[in-house]
C-alpha positions as CSV (number, residue, x, y, z in Angstrom):
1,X,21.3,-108.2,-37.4
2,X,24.1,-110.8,-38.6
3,X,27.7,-110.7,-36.2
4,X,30.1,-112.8,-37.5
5,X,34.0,-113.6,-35.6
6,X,36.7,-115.7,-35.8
7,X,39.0,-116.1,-33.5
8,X,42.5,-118.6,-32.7
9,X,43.0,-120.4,-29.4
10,X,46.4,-121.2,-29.2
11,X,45.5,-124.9,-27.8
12,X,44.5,-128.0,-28.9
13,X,41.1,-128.7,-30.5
14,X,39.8,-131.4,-28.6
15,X,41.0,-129.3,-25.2
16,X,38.8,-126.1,-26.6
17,X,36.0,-128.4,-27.4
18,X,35.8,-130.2,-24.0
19,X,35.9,-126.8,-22.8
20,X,33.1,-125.6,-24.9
21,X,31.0,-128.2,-23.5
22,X,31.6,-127.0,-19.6
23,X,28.9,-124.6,-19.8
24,X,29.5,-122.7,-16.4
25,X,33.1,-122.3,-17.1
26,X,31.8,-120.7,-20.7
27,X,29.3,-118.3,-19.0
28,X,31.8,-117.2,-16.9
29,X,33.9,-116.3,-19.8
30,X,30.9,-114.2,-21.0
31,X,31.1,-110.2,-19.8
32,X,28.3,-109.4,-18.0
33,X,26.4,-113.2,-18.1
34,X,25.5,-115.1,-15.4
35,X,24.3,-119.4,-15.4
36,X,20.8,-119.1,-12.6
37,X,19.9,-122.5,-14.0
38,X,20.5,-125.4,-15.8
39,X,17.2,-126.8,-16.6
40,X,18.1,-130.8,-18.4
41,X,18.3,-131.4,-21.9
42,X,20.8,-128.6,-23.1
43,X,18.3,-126.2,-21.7
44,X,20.1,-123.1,-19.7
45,X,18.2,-120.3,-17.8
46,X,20.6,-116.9,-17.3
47,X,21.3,-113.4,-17.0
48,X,23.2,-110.3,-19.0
49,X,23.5,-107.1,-17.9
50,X,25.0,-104.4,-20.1
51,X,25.5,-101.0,-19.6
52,X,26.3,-98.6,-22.3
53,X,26.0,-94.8,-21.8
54,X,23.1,-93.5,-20.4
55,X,20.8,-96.9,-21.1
56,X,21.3,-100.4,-18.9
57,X,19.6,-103.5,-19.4
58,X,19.3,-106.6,-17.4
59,X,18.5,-109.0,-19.3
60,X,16.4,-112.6,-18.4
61,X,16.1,-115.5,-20.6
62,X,17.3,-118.8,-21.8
63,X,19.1,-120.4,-24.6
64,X,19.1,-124.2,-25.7
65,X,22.6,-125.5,-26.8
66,X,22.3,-128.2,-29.4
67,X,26.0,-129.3,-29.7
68,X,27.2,-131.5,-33.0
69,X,30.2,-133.5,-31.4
70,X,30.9,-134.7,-35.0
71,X,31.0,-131.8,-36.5
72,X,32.8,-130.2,-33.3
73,X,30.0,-127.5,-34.0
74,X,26.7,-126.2,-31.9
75,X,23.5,-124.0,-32.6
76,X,22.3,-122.2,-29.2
77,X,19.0,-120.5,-29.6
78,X,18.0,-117.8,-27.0
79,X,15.8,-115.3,-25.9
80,X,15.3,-112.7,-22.6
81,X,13.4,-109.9,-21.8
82,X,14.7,-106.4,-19.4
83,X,11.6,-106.5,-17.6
84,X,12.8,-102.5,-16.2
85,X,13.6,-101.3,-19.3
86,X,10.8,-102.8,-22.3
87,X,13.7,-104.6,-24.6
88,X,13.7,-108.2,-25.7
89,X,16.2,-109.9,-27.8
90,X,16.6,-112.8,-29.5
91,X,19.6,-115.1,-30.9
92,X,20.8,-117.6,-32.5
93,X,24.5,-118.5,-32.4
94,X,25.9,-121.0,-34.7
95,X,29.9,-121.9,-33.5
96,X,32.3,-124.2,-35.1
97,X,35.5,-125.1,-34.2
98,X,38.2,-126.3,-36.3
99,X,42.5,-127.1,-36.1
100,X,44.6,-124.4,-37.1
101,X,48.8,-124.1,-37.7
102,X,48.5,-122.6,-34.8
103,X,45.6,-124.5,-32.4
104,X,42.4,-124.1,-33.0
105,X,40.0,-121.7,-34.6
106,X,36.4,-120.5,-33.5
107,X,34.0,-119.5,-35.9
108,X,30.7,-117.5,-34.4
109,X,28.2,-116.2,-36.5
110,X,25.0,-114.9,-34.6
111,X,21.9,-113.9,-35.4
112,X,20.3,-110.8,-33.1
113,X,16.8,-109.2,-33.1
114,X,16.3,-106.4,-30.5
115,X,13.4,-104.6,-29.4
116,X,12.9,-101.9,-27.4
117,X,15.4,-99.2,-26.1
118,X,18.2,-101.5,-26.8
119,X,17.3,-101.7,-30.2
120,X,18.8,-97.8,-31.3
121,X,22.2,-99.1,-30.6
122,X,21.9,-101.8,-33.2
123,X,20.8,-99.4,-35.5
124,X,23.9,-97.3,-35.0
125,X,26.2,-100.6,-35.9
126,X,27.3,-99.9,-32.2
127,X,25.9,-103.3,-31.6
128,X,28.5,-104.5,-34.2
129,X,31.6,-103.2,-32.9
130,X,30.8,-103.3,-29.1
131,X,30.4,-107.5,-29.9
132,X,33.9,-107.4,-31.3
133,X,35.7,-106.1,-28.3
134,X,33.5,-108.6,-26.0
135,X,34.2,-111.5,-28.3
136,X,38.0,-110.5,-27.3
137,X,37.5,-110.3,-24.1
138,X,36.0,-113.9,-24.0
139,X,38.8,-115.3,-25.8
140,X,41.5,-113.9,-23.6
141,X,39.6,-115.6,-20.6
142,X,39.2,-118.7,-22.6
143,X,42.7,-119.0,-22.8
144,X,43.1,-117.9,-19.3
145,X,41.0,-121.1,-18.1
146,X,42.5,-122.9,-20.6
147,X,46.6,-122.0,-19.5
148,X,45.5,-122.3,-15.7
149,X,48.3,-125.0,-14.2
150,X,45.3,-126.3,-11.5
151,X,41.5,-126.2,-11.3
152,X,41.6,-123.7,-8.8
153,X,43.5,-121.3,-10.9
154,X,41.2,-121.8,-13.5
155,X,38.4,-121.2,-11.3
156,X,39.9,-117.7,-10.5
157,X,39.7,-116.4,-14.4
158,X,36.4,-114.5,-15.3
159,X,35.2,-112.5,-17.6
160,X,34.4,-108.7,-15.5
161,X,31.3,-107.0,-16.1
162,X,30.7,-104.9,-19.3
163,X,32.2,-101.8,-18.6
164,X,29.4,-99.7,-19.8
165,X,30.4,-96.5,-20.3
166,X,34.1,-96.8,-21.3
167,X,33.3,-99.7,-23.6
168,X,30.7,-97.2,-25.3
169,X,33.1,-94.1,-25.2
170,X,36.2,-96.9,-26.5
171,X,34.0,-97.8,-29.7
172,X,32.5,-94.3,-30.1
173,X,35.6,-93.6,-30.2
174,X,37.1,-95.4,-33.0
175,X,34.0,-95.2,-35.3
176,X,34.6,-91.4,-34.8
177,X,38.1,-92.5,-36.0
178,X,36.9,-94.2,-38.6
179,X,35.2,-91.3,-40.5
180,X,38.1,-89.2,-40.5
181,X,40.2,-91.5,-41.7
182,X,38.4,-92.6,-44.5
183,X,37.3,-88.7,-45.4
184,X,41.3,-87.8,-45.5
């Protein structure tokens, strides 16, 4: 499955790329992530959870970050397994960052493969839409950090956990919306 965002930071481009490269500070921008390890070379070990309805899955893995300062672009390649639960993914995540009137704009597109239980939601296109309100939810904090006056202020701004079951009712709810409107 192909997910593709853009979004605008309203800072500076080399400030959002220097941040981009502070790995933990990223991961903590990430709902329901956590950094275990970083293993050398651009090699990252980690953890997501997500919640969603009735299914959770706890997710193991790691991704390799290949950052192109030139380009002010990176590919990260990753894969985990929910040991409880059967799934697996895989991704790869292709970012680019570029100045805009206003700062600077992301570009994200990802790759996904699921398996397993985990997999019926990206059948659904839930997959889709619940990446879209994460992906806001990770630039908001990224501009948290980025605003913070000291490092300990910046410290303090984190992504919270994926809220399961009100993120899932949130976008059930406005696909639901979405077929009426478009049958009216």
């Amino acid at each position: 499955m192909k997910i593709e965002h853009e979004i605008e930071v309203a800072k500076p481009l080399p400030m959002v790329w220097d941040f981009f490269q502070d790995i933990p500070s990223v991961v903590q921008c990430m709902p329901g992530a956590e950094l275990t390890e970083d293993k050398g070379d651009g090699v990252y070990a980690g953890k997501i959870s997500v919640k969603l309805g009735p299914l959770s899955a706890n997710f193991d893995g790691e991704a390799t970050i290949a950052p192109d300062p030139e380009a002010r672009s990176a590919t990260i390649t990753g894969k985990g397994v929910d040991r409880r639960g059967g799934s697996r993914g895989r991704m790869t995540v292709e970012y680019q960052l570029g100045e805009t009137e206003g700062g600077t704009g992301v570009r994200i597109e990802a790759n996904v493969s699921l398996a397993g239980a985990v997999a019926q939601f990206g059948r659904s296109g839930l997959i889709k839409e619940i990446s879209n309100r994460l992906i806001g939810e990770f630039a908001e904090c990224l501009e948290g950090k980025l605003s913070a006056v000291t490092v300990e202020e910046a410290a303090q701004v984190q992504a919270g956990e994926v809220r399961g079951i009100a993120l899932f009712f949130q976008t059930l709810g406005s696909r639901i919306k979405g077929l009426f409107s478009r049958s009216g």
